[in-house]
N, C-alpha and C positions, 0 to 999 in steps of 0.2 A: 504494500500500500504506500510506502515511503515515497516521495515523488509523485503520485499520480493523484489527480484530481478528479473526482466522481463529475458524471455530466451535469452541467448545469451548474456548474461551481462559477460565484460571482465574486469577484475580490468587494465590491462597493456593497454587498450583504451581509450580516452577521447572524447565526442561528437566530431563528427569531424575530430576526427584522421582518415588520409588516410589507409590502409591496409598495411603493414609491410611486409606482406608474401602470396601470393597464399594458403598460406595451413592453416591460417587463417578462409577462408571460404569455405564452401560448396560447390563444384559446380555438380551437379545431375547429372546421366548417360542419361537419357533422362528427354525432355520437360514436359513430364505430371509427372515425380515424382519432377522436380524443380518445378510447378505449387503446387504441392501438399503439400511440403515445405511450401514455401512461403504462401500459404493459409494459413498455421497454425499459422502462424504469431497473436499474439493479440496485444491488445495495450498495451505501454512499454515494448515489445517486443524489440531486437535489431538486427539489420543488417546492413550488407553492401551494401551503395545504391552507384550506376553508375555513375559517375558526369561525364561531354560532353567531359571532357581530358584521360577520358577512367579508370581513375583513381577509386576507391571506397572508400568511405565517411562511417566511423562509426557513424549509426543513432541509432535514436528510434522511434517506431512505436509510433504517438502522436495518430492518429483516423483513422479510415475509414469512406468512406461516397458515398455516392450514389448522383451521377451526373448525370445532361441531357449532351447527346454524342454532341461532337463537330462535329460528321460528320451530317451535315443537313440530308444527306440522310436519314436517320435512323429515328423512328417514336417520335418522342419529349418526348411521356409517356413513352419509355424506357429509364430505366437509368442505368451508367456504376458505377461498384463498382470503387472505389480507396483508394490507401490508402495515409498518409498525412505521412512524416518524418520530425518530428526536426532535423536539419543535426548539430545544435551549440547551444550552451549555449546563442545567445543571440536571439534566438528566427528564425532562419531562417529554412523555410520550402519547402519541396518539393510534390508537389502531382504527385502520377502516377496511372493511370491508367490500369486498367485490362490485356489489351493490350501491355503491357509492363513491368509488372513483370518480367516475365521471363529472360528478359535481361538488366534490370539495376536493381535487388533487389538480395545480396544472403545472403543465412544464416550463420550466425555466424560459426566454427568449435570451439566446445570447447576438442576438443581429442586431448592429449597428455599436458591438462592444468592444473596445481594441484593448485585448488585453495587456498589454504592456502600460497602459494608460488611464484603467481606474482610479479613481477619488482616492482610494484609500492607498493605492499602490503609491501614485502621484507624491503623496503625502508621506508615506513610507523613505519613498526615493530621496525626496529632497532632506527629508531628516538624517537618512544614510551618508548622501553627500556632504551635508555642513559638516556630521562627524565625522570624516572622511572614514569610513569603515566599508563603504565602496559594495555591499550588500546591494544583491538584485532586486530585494522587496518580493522574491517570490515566496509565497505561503505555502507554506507542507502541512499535509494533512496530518492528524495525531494519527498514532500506530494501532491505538484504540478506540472504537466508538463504546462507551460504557452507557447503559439506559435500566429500565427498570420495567416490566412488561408490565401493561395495565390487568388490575386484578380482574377489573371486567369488562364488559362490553359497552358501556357507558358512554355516550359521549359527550357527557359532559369534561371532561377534560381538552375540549374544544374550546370553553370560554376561560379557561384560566390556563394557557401554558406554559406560565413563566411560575407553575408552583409548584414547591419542592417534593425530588421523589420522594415513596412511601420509604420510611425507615423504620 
């Protein structure tokens, strides 16, 4: 993982930072090609997820995992994919379900972003250079993503994701 940056990786984002702009992210002309998006999603991957203020949340894809359906109806040995987002640095997670991609997950846009030239990078740079210490300002990714799997299927950990894991 040392070196590599998951898709969607914005230097001008911080886990967590809400979306800045609509044009930011992706949003697909129809549902089966956001479907198709979002599928290609891996882990450390990054997007923006839906929080309950309608707002979207800069994540990372921490896993995906296969669950028994909350709806009883449904046969128990079936199980629903989902995927799990760190939404914070201090470990708060969101699971969603198959069923709901489509409208609280979107993809990152990196068009129109010269990475060598982000806000933050920019800022980086020039603080490198006064100390002459000559640093690229490139960001590496930690060697670990650590998180805390939700106890349940709730989603209410949509309106609060900046709150501390369970301990």
């Amino acid at each position: 993982l040392k070196g590599k940056k998951g898709k969607g990786f914005r230097k001008d984002y911080s886990l967590g930072g809400t979306a800045r702009c609509s044009s930011h992210m992706i949003v697909d002309c129809t549902p089966e090609q956001a479907f198709q998006s979002i599928n290609s999603l891996k882990n450390h991957d990054f997007a923006f997820v839906k929080r309950s203020d309608g707002s979207y949340s800069y994540a990372i894809l921490a896993c995906r995992s296969l669950e028994p359906p909350i709806d009883t109806s449904k046969s128990p040995r079936t199980l629903e994919e989902c995927m799990v987002f760190a939404m914070c640095n201090a470990g708060s997670t969101v699971k969603l379900r198959k069923d709901r991609w489509i409208e609280s997950i979107r993809i990152i846009s990196m068009e129109g972003l010269d990475p060598l030239r982000t806000r933050s990078n920019v800022k980086h740079q020039h603080q490198d250079d006064a100390l002459g210490n000559g640093r690229s300002g490139d960001w590496v990714p930690p060697n670990v993503i650590s998180f805390f799997p939700p106890s349940d299927d709730s989603v209410s950990g949509l309106a609060s994701p900046s709150t501390s894991p369970p301990g």
